[in-house]
gemmi code that builds the backbone of each chain (N, CA, C; Angstrom):
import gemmi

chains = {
    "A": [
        ("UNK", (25.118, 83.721, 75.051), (25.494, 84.813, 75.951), (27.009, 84.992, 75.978)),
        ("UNK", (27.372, 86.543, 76.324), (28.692, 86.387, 76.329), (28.816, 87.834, 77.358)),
        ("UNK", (30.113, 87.591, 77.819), (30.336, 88.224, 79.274), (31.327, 89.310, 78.692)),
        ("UNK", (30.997, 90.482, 78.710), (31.517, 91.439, 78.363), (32.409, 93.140, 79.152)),
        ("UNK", (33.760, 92.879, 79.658), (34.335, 93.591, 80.455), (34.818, 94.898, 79.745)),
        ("UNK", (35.286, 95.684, 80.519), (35.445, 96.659, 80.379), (36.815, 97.389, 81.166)),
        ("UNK", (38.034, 97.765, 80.910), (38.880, 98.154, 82.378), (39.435, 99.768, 81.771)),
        ("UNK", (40.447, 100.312, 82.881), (41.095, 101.376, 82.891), (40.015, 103.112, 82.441)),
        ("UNK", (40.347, 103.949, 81.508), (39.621, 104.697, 81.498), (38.210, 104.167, 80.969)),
        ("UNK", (37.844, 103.355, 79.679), (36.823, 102.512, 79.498), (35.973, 102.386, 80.466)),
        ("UNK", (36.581, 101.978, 81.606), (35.940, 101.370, 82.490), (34.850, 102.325, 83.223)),
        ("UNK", (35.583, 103.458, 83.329), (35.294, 104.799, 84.038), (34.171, 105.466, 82.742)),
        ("UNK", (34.420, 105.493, 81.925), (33.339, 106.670, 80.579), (32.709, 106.073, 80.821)),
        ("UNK", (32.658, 104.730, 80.641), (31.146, 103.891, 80.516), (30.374, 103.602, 81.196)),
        ("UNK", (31.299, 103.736, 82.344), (30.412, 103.310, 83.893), (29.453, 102.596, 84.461)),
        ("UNK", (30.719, 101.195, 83.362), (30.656, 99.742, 83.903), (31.937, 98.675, 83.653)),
        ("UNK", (31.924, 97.608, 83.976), (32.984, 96.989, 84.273), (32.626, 96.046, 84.156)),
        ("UNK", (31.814, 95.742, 83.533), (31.272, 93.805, 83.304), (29.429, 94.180, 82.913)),
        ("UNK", (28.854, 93.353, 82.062), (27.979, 92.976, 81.704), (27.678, 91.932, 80.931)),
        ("UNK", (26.467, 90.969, 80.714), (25.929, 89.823, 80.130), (25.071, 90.369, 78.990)),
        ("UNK", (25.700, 90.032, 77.995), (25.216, 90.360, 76.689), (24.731, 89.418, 75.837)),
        ("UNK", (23.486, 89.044, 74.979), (23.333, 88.391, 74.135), (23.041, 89.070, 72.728)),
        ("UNK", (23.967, 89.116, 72.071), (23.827, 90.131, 70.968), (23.485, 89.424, 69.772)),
        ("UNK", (22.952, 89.939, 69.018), (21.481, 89.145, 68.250), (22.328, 88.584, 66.580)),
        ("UNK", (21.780, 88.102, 66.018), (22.455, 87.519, 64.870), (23.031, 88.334, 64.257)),
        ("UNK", (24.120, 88.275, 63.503), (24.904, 89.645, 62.915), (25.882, 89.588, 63.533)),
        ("UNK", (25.957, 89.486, 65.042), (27.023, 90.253, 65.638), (27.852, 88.783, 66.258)),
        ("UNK", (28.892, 88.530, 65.229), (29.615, 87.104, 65.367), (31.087, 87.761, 65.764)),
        ("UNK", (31.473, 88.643, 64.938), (32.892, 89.180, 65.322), (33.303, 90.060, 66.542)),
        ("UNK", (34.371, 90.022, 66.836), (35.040, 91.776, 67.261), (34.368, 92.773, 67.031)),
        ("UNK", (34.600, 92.877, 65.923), (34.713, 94.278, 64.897), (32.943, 94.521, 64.981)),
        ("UNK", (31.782, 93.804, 65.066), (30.226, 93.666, 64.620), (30.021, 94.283, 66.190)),
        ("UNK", (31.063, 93.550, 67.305), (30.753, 93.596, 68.609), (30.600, 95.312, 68.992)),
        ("UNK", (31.971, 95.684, 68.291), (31.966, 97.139, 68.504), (31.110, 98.200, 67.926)),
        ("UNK", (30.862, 97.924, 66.935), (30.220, 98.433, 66.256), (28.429, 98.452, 67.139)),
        ("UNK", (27.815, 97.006, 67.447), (26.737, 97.137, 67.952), (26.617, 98.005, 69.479)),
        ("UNK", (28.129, 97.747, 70.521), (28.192, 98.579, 71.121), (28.027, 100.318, 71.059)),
        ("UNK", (28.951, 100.651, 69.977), (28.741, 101.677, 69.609), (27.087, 102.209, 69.135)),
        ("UNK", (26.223, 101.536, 68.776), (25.320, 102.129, 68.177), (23.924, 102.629, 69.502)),
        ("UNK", (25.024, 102.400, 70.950), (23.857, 102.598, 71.884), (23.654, 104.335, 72.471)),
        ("UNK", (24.856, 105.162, 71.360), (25.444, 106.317, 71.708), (26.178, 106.920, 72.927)),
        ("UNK", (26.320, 108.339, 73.318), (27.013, 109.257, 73.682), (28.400, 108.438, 74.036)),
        ("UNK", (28.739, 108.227, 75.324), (30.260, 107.776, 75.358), (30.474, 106.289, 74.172)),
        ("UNK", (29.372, 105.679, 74.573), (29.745, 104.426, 73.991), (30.049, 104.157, 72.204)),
        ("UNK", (29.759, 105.624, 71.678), (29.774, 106.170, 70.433), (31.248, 106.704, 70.172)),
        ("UNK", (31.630, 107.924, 71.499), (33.197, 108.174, 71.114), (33.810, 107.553, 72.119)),
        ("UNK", (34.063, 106.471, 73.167), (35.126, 105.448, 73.399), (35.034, 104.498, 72.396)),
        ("UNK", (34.356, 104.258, 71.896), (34.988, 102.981, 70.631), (34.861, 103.130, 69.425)),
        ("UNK", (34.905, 104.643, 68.876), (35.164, 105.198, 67.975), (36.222, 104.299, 66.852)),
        ("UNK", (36.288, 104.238, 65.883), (37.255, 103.420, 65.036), (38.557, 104.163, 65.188)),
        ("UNK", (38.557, 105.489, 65.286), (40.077, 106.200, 65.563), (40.653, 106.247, 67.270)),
        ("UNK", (39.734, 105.928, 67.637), (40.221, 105.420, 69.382), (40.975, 103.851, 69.030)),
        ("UNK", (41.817, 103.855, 69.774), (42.966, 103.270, 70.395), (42.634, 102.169, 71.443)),
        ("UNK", (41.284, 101.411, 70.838), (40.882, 100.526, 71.792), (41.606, 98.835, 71.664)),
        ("UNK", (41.599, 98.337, 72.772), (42.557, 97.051, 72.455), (41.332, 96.066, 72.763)),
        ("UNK", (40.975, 94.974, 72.147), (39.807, 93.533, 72.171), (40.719, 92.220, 73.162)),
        ("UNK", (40.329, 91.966, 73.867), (40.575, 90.418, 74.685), (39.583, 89.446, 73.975)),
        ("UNK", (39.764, 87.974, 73.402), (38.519, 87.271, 73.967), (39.140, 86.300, 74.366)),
        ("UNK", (38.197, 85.777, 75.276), (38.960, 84.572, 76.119), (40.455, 84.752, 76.979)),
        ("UNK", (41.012, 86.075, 77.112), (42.154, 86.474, 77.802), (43.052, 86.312, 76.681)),
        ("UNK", (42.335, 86.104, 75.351), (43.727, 86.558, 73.876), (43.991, 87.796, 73.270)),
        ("UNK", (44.903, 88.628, 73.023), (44.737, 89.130, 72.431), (43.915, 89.460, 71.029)),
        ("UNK", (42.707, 89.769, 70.646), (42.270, 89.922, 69.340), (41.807, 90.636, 68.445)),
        ("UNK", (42.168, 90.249, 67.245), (41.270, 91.503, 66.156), (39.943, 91.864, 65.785)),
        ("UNK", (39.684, 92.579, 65.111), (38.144, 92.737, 64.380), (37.614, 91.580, 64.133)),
        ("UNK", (38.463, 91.003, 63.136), (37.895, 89.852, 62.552), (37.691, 88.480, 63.330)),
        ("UNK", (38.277, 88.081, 64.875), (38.204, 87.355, 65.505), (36.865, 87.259, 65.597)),
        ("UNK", (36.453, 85.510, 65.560), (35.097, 85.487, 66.480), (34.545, 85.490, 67.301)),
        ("UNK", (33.448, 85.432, 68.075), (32.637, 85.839, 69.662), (32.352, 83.963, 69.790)),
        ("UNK", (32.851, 83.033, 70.162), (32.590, 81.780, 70.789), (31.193, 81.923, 71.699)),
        ("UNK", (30.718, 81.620, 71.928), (29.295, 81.258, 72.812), (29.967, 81.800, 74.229)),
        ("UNK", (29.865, 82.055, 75.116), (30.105, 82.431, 76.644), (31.558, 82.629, 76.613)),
        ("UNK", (31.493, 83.386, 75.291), (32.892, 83.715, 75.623), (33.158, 84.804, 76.574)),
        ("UNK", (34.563, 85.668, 76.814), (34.304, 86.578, 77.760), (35.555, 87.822, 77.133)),
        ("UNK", (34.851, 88.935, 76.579), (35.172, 89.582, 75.626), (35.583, 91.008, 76.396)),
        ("UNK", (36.976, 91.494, 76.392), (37.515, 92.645, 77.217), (37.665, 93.866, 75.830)),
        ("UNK", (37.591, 94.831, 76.614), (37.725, 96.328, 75.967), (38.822, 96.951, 77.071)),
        ("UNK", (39.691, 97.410, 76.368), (40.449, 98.417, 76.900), (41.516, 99.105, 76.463)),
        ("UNK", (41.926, 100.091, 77.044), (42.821, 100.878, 75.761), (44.478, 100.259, 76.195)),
        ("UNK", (45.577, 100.770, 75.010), (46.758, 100.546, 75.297), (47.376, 100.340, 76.619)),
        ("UNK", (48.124, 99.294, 76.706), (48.450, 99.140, 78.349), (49.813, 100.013, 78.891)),
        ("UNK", (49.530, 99.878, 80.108), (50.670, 100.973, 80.455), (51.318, 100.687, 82.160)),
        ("UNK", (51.818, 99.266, 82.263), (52.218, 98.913, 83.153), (53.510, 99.025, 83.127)),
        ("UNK", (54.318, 98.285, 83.748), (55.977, 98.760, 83.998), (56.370, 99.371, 85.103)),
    ],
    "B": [
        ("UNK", (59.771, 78.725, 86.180), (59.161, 80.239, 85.536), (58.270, 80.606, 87.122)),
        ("UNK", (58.479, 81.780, 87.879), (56.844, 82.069, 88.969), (57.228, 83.633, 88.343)),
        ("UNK", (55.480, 83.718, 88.420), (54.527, 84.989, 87.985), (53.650, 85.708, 89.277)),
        ("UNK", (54.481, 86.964, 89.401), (53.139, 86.725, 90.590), (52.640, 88.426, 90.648)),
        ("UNK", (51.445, 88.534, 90.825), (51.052, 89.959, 90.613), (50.130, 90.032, 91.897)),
        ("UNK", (50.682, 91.113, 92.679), (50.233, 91.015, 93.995), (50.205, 92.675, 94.230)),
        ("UNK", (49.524, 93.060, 95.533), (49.410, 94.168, 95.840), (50.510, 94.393, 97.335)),
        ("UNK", (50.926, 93.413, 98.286), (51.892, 93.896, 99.146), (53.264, 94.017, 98.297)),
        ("UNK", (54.176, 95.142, 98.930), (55.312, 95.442, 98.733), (56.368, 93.422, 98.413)),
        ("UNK", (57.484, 94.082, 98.158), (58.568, 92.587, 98.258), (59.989, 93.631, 98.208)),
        ("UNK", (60.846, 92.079, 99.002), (62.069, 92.193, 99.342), (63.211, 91.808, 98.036)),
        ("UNK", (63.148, 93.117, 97.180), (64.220, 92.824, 96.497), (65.434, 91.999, 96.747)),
        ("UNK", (66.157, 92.136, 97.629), (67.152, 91.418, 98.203), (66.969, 90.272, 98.462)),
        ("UNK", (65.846, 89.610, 99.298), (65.127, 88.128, 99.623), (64.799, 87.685, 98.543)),
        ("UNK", (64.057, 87.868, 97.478), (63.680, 87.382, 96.154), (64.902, 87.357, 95.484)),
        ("UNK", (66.237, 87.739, 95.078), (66.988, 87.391, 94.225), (67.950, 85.955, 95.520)),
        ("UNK", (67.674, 86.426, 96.104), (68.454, 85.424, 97.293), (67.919, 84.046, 96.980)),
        ("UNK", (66.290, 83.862, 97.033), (65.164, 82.472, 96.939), (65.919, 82.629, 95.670)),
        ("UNK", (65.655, 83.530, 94.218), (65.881, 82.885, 93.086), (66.583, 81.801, 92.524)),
        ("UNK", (68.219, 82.447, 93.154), (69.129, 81.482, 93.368), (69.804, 80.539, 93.617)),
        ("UNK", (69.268, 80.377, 94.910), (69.762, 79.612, 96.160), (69.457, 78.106, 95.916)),
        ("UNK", (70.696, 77.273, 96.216), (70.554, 76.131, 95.761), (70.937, 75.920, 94.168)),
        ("UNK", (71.331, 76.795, 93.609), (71.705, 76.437, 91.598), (72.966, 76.937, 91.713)),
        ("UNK", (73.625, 75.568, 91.521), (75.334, 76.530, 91.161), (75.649, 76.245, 89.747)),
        ("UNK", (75.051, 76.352, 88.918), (74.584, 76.507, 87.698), (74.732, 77.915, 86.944)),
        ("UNK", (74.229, 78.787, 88.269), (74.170, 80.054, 87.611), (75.048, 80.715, 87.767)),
        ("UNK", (75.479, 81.325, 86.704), (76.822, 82.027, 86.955), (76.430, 83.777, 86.512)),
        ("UNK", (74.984, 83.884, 85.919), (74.198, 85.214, 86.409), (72.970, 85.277, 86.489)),
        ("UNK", (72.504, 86.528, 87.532), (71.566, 87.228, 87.398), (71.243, 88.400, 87.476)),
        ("UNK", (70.336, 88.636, 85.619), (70.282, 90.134, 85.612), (68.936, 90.431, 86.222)),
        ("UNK", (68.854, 91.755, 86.584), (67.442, 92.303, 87.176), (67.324, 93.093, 86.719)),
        ("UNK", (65.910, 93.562, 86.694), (65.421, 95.037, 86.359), (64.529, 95.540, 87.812)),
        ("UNK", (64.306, 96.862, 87.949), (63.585, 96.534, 89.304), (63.041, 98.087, 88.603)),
        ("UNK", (61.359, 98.295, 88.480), (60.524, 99.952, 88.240), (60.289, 100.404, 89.128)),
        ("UNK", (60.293, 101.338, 89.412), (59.960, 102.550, 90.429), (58.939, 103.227, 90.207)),
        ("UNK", (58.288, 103.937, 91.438), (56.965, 105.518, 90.762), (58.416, 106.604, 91.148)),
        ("UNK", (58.009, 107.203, 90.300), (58.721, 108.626, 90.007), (57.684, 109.405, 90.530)),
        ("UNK", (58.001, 110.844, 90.787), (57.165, 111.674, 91.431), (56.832, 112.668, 90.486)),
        ("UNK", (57.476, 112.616, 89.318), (56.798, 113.309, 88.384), (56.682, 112.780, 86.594)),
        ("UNK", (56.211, 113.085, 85.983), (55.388, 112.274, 84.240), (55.157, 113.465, 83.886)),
        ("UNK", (55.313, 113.725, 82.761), (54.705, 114.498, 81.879), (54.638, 115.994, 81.899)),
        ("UNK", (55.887, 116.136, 83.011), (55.714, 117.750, 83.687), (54.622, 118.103, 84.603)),
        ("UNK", (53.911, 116.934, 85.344), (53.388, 117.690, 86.330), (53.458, 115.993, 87.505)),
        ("UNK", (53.613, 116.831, 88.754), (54.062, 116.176, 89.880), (53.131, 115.090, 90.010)),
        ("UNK", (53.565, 114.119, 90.036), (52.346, 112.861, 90.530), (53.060, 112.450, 92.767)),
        ("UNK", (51.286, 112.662, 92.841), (51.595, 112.088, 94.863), (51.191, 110.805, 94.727)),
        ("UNK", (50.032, 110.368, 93.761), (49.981, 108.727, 93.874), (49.663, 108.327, 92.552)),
        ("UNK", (49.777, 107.144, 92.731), (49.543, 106.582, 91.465), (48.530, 105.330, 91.657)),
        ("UNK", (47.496, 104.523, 90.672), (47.035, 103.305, 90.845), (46.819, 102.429, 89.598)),
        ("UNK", (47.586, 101.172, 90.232), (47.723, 100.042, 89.138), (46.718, 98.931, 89.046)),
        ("UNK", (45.542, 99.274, 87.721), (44.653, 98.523, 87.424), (44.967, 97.173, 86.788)),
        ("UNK", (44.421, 95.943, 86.703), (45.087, 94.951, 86.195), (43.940, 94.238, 85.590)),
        ("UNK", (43.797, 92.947, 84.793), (43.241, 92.220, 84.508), (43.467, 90.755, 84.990)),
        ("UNK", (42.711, 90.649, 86.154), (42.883, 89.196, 87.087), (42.654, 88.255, 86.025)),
        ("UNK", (43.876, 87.011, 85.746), (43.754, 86.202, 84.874), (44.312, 85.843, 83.522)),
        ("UNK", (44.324, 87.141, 82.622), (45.085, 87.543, 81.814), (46.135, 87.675, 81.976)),
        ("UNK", (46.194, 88.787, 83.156), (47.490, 89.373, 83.167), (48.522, 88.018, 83.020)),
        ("UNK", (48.318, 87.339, 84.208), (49.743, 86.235, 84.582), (50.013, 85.086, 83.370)),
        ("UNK", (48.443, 85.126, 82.551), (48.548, 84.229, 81.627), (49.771, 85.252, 80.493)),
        ("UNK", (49.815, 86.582, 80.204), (50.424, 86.862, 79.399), (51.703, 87.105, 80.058)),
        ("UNK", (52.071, 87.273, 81.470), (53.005, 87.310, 82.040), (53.879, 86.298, 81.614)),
        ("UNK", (52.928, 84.966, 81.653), (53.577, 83.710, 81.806), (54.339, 83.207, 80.228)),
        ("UNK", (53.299, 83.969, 79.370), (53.327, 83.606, 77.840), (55.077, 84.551, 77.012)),
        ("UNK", (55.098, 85.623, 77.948), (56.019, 86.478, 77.801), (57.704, 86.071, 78.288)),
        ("UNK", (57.520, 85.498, 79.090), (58.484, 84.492, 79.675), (58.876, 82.996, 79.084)),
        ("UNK", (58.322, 82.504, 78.600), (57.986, 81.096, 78.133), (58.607, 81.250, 76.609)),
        ("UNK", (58.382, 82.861, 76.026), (59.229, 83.432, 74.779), (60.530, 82.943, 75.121)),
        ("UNK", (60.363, 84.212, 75.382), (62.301, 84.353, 76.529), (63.306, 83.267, 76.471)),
        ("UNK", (62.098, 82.081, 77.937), (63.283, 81.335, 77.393), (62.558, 80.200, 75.905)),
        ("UNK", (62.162, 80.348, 75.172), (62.143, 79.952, 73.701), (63.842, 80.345, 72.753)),
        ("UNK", (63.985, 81.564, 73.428), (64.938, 82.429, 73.063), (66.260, 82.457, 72.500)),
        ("UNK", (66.555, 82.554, 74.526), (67.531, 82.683, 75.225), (68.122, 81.419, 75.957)),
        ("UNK", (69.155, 81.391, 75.834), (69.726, 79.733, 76.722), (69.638, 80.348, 78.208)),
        ("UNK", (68.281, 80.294, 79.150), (68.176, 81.121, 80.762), (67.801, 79.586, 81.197)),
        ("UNK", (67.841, 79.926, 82.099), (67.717, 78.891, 83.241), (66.096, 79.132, 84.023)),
        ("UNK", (66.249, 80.390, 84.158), (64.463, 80.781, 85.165), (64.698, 81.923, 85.274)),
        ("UNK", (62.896, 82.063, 85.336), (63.086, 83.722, 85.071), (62.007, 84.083, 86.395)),
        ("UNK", (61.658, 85.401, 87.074), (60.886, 85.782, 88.084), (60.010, 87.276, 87.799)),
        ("UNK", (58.846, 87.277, 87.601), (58.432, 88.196, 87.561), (57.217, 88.881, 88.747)),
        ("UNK", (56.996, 90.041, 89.477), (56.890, 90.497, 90.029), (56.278, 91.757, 89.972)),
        ("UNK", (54.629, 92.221, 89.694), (54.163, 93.112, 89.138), (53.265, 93.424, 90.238)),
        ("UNK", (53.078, 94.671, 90.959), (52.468, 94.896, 92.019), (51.296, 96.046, 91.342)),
        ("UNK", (49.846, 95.761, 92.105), (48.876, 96.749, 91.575), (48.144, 97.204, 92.811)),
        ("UNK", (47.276, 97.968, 92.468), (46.669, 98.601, 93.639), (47.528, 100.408, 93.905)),
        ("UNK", (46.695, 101.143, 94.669), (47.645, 102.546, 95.330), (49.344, 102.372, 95.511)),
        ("UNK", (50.230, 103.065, 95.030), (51.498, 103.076, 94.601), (52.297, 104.791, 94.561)),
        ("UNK", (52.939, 104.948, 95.670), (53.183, 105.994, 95.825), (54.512, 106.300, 95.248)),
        ("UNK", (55.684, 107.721, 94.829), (56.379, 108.092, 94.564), (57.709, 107.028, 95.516)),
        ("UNK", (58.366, 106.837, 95.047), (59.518, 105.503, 95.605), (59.118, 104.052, 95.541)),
        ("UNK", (57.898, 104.157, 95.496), (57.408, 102.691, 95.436), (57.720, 101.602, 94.692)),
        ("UNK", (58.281, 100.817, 94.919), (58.923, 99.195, 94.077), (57.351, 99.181, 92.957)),
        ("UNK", (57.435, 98.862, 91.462), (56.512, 98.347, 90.824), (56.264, 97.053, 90.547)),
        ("UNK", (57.640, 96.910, 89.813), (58.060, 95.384, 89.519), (59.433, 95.689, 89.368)),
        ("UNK", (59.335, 93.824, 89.567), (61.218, 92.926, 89.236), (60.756, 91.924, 88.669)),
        ("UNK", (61.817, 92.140, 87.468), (61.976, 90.528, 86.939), (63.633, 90.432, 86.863)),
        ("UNK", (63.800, 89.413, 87.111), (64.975, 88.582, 87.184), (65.073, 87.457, 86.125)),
        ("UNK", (66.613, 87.214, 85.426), (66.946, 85.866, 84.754), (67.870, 85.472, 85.406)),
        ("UNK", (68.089, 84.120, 85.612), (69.262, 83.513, 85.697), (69.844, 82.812, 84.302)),
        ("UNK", (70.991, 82.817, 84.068), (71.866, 82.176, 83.448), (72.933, 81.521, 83.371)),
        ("UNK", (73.532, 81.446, 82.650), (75.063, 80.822, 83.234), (76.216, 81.945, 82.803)),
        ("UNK", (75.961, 82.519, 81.912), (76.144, 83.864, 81.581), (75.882, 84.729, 81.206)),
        ("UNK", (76.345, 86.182, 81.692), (75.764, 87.626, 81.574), (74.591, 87.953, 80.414)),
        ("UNK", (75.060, 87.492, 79.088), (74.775, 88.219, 77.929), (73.327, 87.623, 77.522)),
        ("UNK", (73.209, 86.416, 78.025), (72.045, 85.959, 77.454), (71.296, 86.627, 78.583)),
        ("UNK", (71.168, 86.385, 79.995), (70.512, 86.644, 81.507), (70.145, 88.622, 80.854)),
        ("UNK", (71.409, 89.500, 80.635), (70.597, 90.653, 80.367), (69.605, 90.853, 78.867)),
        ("UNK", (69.957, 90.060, 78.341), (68.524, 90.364, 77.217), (67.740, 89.523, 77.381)),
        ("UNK", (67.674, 88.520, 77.774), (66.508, 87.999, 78.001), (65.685, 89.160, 79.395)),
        ("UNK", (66.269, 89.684, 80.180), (65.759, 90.435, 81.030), (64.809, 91.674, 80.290)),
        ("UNK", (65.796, 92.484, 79.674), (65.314, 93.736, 78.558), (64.072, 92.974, 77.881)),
        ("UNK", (64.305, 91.848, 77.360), (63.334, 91.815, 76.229), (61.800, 91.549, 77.099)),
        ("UNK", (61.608, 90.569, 78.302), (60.878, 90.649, 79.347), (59.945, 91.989, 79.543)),
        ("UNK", (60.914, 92.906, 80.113), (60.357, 94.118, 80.323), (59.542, 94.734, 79.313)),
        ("UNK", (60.152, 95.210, 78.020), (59.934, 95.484, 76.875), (58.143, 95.382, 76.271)),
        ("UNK", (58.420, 93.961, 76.194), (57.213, 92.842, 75.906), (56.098, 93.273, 76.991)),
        ("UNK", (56.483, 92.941, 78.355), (55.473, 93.474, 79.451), (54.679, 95.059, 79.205)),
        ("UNK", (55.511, 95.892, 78.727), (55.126, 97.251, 78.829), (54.185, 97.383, 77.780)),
        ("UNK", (54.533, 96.501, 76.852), (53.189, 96.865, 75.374), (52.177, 95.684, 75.520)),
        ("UNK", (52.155, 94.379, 76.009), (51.202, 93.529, 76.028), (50.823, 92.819, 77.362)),
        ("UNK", (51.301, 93.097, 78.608), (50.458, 92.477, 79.931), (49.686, 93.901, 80.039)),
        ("UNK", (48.618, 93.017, 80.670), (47.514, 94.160, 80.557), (47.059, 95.016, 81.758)),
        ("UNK", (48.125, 95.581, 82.061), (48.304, 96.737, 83.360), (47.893, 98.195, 82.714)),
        ("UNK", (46.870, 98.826, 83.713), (46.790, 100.555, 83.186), (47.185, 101.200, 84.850)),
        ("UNK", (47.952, 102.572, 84.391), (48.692, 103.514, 85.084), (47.505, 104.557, 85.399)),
        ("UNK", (46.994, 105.262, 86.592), (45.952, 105.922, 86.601), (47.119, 107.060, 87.733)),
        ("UNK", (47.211, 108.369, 87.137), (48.016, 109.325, 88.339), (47.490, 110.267, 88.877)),
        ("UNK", (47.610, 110.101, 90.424), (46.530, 111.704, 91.117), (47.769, 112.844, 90.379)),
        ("UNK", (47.250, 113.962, 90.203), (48.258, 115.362, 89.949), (47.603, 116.199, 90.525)),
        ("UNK", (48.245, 117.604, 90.684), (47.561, 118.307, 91.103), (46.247, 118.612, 90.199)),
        ("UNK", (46.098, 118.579, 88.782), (44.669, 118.608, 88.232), (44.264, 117.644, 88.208)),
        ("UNK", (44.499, 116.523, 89.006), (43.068, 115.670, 89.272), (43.765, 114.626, 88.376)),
        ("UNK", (42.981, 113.263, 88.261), (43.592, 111.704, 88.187), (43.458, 112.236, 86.249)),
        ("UNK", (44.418, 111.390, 86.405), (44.971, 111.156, 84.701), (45.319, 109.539, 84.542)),
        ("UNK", (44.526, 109.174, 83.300), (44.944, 107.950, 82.452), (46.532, 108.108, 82.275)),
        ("UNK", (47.474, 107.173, 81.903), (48.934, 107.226, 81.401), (48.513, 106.762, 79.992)),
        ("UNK", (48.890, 107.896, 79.110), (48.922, 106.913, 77.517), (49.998, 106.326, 77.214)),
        ("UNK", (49.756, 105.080, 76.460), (51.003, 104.887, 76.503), (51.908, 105.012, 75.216)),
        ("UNK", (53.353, 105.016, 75.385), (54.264, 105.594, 74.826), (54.514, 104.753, 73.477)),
        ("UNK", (55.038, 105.818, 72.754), (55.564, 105.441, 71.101), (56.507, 104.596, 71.260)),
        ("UNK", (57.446, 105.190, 72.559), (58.588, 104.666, 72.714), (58.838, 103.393, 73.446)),
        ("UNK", (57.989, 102.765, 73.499), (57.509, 101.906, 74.102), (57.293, 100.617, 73.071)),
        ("UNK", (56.340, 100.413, 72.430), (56.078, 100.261, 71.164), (57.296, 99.641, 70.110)),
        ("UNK", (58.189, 100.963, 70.359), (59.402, 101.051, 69.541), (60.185, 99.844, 70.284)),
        ("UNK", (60.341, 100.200, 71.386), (61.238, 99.117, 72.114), (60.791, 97.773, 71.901)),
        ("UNK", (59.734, 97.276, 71.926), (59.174, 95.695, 71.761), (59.441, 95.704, 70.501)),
        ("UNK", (58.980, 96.751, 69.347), (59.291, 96.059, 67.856), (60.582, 96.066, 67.875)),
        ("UNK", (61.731, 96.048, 68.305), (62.969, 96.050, 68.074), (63.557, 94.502, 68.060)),
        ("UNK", (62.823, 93.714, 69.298), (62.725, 92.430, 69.018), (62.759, 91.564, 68.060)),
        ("UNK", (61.530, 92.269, 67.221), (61.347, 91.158, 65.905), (62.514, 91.148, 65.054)),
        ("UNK", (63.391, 91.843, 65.023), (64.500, 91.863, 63.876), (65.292, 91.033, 64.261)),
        ("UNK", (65.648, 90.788, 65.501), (66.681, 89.962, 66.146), (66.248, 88.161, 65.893)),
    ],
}
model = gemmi.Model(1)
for chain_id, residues in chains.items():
    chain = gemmi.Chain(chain_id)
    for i, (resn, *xyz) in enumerate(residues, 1):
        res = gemmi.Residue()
        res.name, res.seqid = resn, gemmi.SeqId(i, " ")
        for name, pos in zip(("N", "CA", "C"), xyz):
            atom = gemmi.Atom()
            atom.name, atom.element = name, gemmi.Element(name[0])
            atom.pos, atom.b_iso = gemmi.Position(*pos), 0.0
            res.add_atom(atom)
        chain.add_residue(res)
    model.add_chain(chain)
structure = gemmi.Structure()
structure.add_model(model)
structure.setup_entities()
C-alpha cells in the first residue's frame, strides 16, 4: 500500500487530497504511478498529462519518473511551487 | 538553524532582537522580509491563501539552510514562512543570517530566499475580482535559483 497526496490546484481538479492505493504489479515507479493514475480519465487524464508541469514527492523527496514507490511509501503530486 | 511555518502573524523587530541577543560574534544581520501586494498580474488581489505541505515543507526549509551554511562562513540562520488567509500588507516570511560580516550574511540570505521560492513546497491561491486563481510560478524565479549553481 502506498499513501497517495495530492495539494494546491491538483488538489482542487481532482477532488481529493489523500488516498490509499495499492497499485498492482507494473506500477513500481513515478513515472508507471502517473501514468496508472492517468488511465482513470477526465481530469485525472489532463492534470497529469506529460506536458503538465506536475512536480512527484516520495517520502517528502523531491523525485523523478524513474524513482521508485517503496512499500507505504507516501507519494505527493503537485504543481510548481510558489511560496515567498 | 529554527524553521518555523506557522499561521499567526510575527514581530519583525522581536525576532531579529531573539536572533541576536547574547552573540557578540556577530557583526551582521541581513534580512529579507515578503509582503502580499495588492495587485499580480494586472488584476487587484483582496486576499490571498498559503497552502503548504505539513512536514516537507520544514524538512526542505531546513535542507535549504543547512546548504547555506555548507556555503557561506554564517553563524545562524531564521526562517519564517506563514500560511493560511493573507491579506494585502501582510508579513509572508523572514529569513535572517547572522555573520560576522556583511557579504557573506547578504548572500547567504538571497540565496535562502531564491532556493525557497523554487523548492519549499508552498502554493499561492489569489481571490481577484474574477474569482480565486492558482499563482504559476515564475521563469524568473527558476532563473534566480539556477544562478547559484555557477557560483
Amino acid at each position: 500500500m502506498i499513501t497517495v497526496l495530492y495539494f494546491a490546484r491538483l488538489r482542487e481538479s481532482l477532488g481529493t487530497d489523500r488516498e490509499q492505493l495499492a497499485p498492482p504489479p507494473g506500477v513500481a515507479t513515478v513515472g508507471q504511478l502517473a501514468d496508472w493514475l492517468r488511465d482513470r480519465g477526465g481530469n485525472w487524464t489532463t492534470e497529469l498529462a506529460a506536458d503538465k508541469p506536475v512536480r512527484v514527492a516520495v517520502n517528502q523527496e523531491m523525485a523523478s519518473p524513474d524513482t521508485l514507490l517503496p512499500d507505504g511509501a507516501e507519494v505527493a503530486f503537485f504543481p510548481p511551487v510558489t511560496g515567498g | 538553524m529554527e524553521v518555523r511555518v506557522q499561521e499567526a502573524d510575527f514581530d519583525f523587530g522581536a525576532e531579529i532582537a531573539a536572533f541576536r541577543a547574547g552573540k557578540p560574534k556577530i557583526g551582521a544581520v541581513a534580512s529579507f522580509l515578503g509582503l502580499v501586494r495588492d495587485v499580480n498580474d494586472e488584476a487587484a488581489v483582496r486576499e490571498m491563501t498559503l497552502e503548504h505541505y505539513p512536514g516537507m515543507t520544514e524538512k526542505a526549509l531546513e535542507e535549504i539552510v543547512a546548504e547555506a551554511k555548507g556555503r557561506w562562513d554564517i553563524f545562524d540562520a531564521l526562517v519564517i514562512h506563514r500560511v493560511g488567509p493573507l491579506r494585502p500588507c501582510d508579513q509572508i516570511v523572514l529569513v535572517a543570517v547572522s555573520s560576522a560580516h556583511r557579504g557573506e550574511a547578504f548572500a547567504a540570505c538571497e540565496f535562502i530566499m531564491d532556493y525557497l521560492k523554487t523548492r519549499a513546497p508552498f502554493w499561492k491561491k489569489e481571490e481577484t475580482p474574477a474569482g480565486g486563481r492558482w499563482v504559476d510560478a515564475r521563469e524568473t524565479d527558476d532563473k534566480a535559483a539556477l544562478r547559484w549553481r555557477e557560483k
